[in-house]
Every structure is written in C-alpha cells, then in structure tokens.
C-alpha positions in Angstrom: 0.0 0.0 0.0 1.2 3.2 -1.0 1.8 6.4 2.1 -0.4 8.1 3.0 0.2 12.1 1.3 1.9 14.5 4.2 -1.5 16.6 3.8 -3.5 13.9 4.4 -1.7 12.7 7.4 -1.5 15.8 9.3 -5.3 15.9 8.6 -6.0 13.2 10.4 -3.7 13.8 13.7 -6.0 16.8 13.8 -8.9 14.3 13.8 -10.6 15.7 10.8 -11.4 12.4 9.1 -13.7 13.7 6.5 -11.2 16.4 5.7 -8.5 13.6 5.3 -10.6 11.2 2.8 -11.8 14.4 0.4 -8.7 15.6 0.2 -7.0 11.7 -0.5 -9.9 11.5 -3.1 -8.5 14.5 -5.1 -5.4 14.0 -4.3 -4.9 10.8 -5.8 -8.1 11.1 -7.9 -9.6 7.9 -5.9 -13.4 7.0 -5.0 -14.4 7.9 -2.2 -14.9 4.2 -0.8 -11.1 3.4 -1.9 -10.3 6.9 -0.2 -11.7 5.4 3.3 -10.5 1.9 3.2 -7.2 3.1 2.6 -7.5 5.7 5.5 -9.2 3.1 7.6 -6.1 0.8 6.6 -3.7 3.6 7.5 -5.2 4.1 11.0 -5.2 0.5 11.8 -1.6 0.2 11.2 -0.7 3.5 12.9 -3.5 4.0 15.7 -3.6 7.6 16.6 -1.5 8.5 19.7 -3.1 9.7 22.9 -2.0 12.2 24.7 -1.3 11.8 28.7 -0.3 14.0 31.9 0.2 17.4 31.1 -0.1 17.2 27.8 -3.8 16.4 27.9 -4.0 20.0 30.0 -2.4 21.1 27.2 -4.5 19.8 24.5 -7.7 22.0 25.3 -7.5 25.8 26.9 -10.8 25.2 28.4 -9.7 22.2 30.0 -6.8 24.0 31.2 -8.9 26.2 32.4 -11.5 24.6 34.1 -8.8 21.9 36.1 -7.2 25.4 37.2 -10.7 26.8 39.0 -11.0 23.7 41.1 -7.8 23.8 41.9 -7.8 27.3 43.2 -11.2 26.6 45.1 -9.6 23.6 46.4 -6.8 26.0 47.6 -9.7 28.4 49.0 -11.7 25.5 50.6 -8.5 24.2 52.5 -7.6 28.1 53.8 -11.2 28.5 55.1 -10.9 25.2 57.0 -8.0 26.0 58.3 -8.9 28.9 60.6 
C-alpha cells in the first residue's frame, strides 16, 4: 500500500477524518470508498496517539482552564478550613 500524502496525514492527527478522505480522493483522484479503506487501513496500522499528563491540559484551553478553577477553590476551601 502506498503512504499516505503528508496533507492527508497531518489531517487526520487533527482528527478531521472527513477532511482527510476528500482531500486523498482529489489528491490521488480515488473513489471515495477506496479513499476510506485506505485511510481506515492507514489508522489500523498506525493507531492515533493519545496524549497523557500534562499534555492532555495542554490539549484543550478550556480544559486547562477549568482543572485550574478547582484547583484554586480547592486552595480556598482548605484556607477557610483552616482557621
């Protein structure tokens, strides 16, 4: 099986699947149903990472953001019990 274009890959580390099988269509000026088996094919040999720790903080502002509001009510819960 031939690789997978550079486009197409960076497509779908993005998670834009769809995006990925147009683009492999036109790219390579395949049908649509060869387009997904060979994406299918490419994400069964090379499963996306997941990221972990940190990085998942990382991943998402709002995550970030919400995981720092209960910490600093956590740090405002423990000063009021403290006195």
């Amino acid at each position: 099986m031939n690789e997978l274009p550079q486009e197409v890959r960076r497509l779908l580390q993005q998670g834009q699947r769809r995006a990925a099988i147009e683009l492999l269509c036109l790219h390579q000026r395949l049908s649509e149903e060869e387009a997904t088996r060979r994406i299918d094919q490419h994400l069964e040999d090379n499963p996306p990472l997941r990221p972990r720790g940190a990085a998942v903080l990382l991943a998402s502002k709002l995550n970030f953001l919400v995981w720092l509001i209960l910490i600093g009510l956590m740090v405002l819960v423990a000063l009021f019990l403290s006195r």
